[in-house]
C-alpha positions, 0 to 999 in steps of 0.5 A: 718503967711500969708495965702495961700488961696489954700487949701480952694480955689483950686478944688478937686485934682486928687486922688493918685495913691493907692486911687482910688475913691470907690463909697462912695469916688464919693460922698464926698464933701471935707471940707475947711481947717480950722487951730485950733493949740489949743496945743500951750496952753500947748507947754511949758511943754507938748513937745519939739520943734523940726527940722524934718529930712532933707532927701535926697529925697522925693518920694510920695508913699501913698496919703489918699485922703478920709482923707485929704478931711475931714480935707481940704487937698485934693486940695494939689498937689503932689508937695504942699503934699510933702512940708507938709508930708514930708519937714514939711513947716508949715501949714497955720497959724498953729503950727509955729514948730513940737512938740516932745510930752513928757510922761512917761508910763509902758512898759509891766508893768514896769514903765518907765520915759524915754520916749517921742516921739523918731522919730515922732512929732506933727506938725499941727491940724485942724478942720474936717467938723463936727468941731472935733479936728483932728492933724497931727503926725509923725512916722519916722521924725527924732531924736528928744531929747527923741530918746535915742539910736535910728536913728529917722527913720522907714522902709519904710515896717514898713510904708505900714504895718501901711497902712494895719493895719489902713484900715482893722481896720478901715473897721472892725469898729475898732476906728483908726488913719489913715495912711494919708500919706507915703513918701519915704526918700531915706535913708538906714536903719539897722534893727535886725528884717528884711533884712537890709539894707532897704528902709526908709519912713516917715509916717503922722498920721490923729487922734483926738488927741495924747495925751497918758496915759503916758503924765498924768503919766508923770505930776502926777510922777513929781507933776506938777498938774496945768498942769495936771489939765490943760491937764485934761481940753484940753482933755474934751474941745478938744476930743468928746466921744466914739460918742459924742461931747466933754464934757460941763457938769458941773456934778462931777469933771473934772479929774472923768469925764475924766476917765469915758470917757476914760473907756468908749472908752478903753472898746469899743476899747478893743470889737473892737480888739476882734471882729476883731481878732486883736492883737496889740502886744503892748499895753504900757500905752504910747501907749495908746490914751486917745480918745479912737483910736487904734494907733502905728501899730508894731508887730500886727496880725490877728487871723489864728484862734481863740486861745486866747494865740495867741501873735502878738510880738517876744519879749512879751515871757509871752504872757501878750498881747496875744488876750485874755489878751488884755481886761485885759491890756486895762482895767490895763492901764486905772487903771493907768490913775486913779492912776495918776489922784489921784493927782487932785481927791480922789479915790471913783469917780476914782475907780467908774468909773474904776469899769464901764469899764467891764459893757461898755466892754460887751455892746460895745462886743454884738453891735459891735459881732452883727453888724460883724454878720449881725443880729439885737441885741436882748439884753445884755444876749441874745448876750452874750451868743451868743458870747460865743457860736460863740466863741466855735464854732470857738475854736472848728473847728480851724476857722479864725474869718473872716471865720466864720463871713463871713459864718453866715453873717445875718444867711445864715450858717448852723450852728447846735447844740446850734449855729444854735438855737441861731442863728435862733432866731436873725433877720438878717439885710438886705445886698445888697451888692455884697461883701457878695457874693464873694467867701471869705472874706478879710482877712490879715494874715502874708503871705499876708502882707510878699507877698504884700510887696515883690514885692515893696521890689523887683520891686517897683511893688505897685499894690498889695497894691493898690488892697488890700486898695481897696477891704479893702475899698469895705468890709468896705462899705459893712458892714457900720458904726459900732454901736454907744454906747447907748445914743451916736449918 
């Protein structure tokens, strides 16, 4: 394929409408775009090739300019974007046709092998600026062989739900995909769980990889294990660890390495999720990314306050993913990686390394409690402790976690009892910025994604929206990057 030569060449375009620059944004400088289409190695039996959707318009609607800089986008026009992100012409030298990935995977624990992408696809990856891996995946691009009775498309609210969940998350120091890009495509949809018709997108994803859980389950259920040990390869060569670059060592065998990497980053996901208040809602082993980043954005919440029983989905009736049950499934899906990959590795190293994601689990929940509450750590039973006392605070007063993160921020609450003791003894970490001086925290509850959505609903009013990235992106700078985990930079 001919190179273009725009996107390394063109200046930095201007920023889309709901992407106002914040001023961490006024200083990036945008990476070159660098093709690197490593999955065309597995294509033949890793997924389908595809066609997207035809739709009958394309109308830009959400444009992430800080990520397309990372991975050189961000010199594209609008009329350049909407060819990529939305009629999906190929990218330079790049994958030649979209992917519909295939796998397998339990579904609230009830294995099942037909699956695979049904409305979304693989369609490019590039290099960002620190050489990491990065694909471009879709969600709403058209029925694909693994659609089963669906249409292929997603709702254009289910589309700027995704948008909130990936910037609170990613402004919280949850490791997320992106939501790079949304488009609208003109078409009507029907929906049991909201007012139908509706107004139809198609969405574009910024992540390191998607490769699932269910994909190893898939291959192991049907004996292919040279492609397992291939895929067991892609991962350690292509994903970096939880802050690390990808893995060389020549220590142990491939398949124990990788889960050892896999529990480390699900253990890390899993005290994200906690930290933030968050419910995921579905947390399937295909929707499980084995880079470790939170992805697939449905039914989800944010505590109202904090109660472990809380559920995110209508449908999860035994609560098996309510908040405090997260860490458990989290921890039961990375078991079934293992029992996948007892088709390359014996059990010992296998279930060694599943035995570790309680140690991580609780290493990545004291620096990331930490970090949120302003306060330097003081060591592994000092902060649990910590949190357990937090926790009871809240369970108590009925407290949201933003709330109460927000009060006793670098210690300025007035915490009394066993809190305030506790908290008197950490030494707070200095703040200049100006959000921790506002009247309240952000927050994004039902009610206000229900009110930032009506108005587009009804006049095609954005501004909400627009507003809310925003002040999502100034409390994400006001809290800084998240904490590595030891050893990790």
């Amino acid at each position: 394929m001919k190179k273009s030569g725009t996107l390394a060449r063109r200046p930095l375009g201007r920023h889309y409408r709901a992407m106002q620059p914040s001023p961490q944004d006024a200083i990036y400088r945008p990476s070159p775009y660098r093709s690197a289409p490593r999955i065309l190695d597995l294509a033949g039996w890793i997924g389908d090739p595809v066609a997207p959707a035809d739709f009958p318009q394309t109308t830009l609607r959400f444009r992430n300019q800080r990520a397309a800089a990372e991975v050189g986008l961000a010199s594209l026009s609008d009329a350049e974007w909407i060819s990529h992100m939305g009629r999906f012409q190929p990218l330079p030298d790049n994958l030649p046709q979209p992917l519909a990935l295939r796998y397998h995977g339990h579904q609230f624990q009830s294995y099942n092998p037909d699956l695979g992408d049904g409305r979304g696809f693989l369609y490019a990856q590039l290099l960002d600026g620190k050489g990491r891996l990065m694909d471009l995946g879709t969600k709403g691009s058209g029925q694909t062989p693994w659609s089963r009775q669906g249409d292929g498309r997603l709702t254009l609210k289910g589309a700027v739900r995704e948008i909130l969940a990936t910037e609170m998350l990613g402004a919280l120091g949850a490791n997320t995909s992106r939501t790079l890009s949304v488009i609208e495509t003109g078409e009507r949809l029907y929906r049991g769980d909201e007012p139908s018709p509706t107004r139809s997108a198609v969405m574009v994803r910024l992540s390191h990889g998607h490769i699932r859980i269910g994909t190893f389950q898939r291959l192991a259920t049907l004996g292919e294990a040279d492609n397992l040990a291939a895929l067991v390869g892609y991962c350690l060569g292509n994903f970096p660890g939880p802050a690390g670059p990808p893995d060389t060592s020549p220590a142990a065998s491939p398949a124990a390495r990788l889960l050892e990497q896999v529990v480390e980053r699900m253990a890390d996901m899993a005290a994200s999720y906690i930290v933030a208040g968050f419910v995921h809602g579905v947390l399937n082993t295909d929707n499980m990314n084995v880079t470790g980043e939170s992805f697939d954005y449905g039914p989800w919440r944010w505590l109202p306050r904090w109660d472990p029983g809380f559920t995110a989905a209508y449908f999860d009736s035994s609560g098996l993913y309510a908040f405090g049950r997260q860490v458990q499934a989290i921890h039961w899906n990375c078991g079934q990686l293992a029992v996948a990959l007892r088709t390359l590795e014996e059990a010992p190293p296998l279930i060694a390394a599943l035995n570790r994601f309680e140690d991580h689990f609780r290493a990545a929940m004291a620096r990331r409690w930490c970090w949120r509450l302003g306060v330097a750590p003081r060591g592994i039973e000092a902060d649990t402790a910590l949190i357990g006392l937090c926790e009871e605070s809240m369970a108590a007063g009925g407290e949201a976690p933003d709330a109460f993160f927000f009060r006793h921020r670098g210690g300025r609450g007035t915490a009394t009892g066993a809190l305030g003791e506790a908290l008197a003894a950490y030494e707070p970490v200095a703040d200049a910025h100006a959000y921790w001086s506002d009247p309240a925290p952000q927050a994004l509850l039902i009610d206000e994604v229900e009110a930032i959505w009506a108005p587009i609903a009804e006049d095609d009013d954005w501004s909400l929206l627009d507003a809310k990235i925003a002040a999502l992106r100034r409390m994400g700078e006001a809290h800084g990057a998240p904490p590595h985990p030891a050893g990790h930079s």
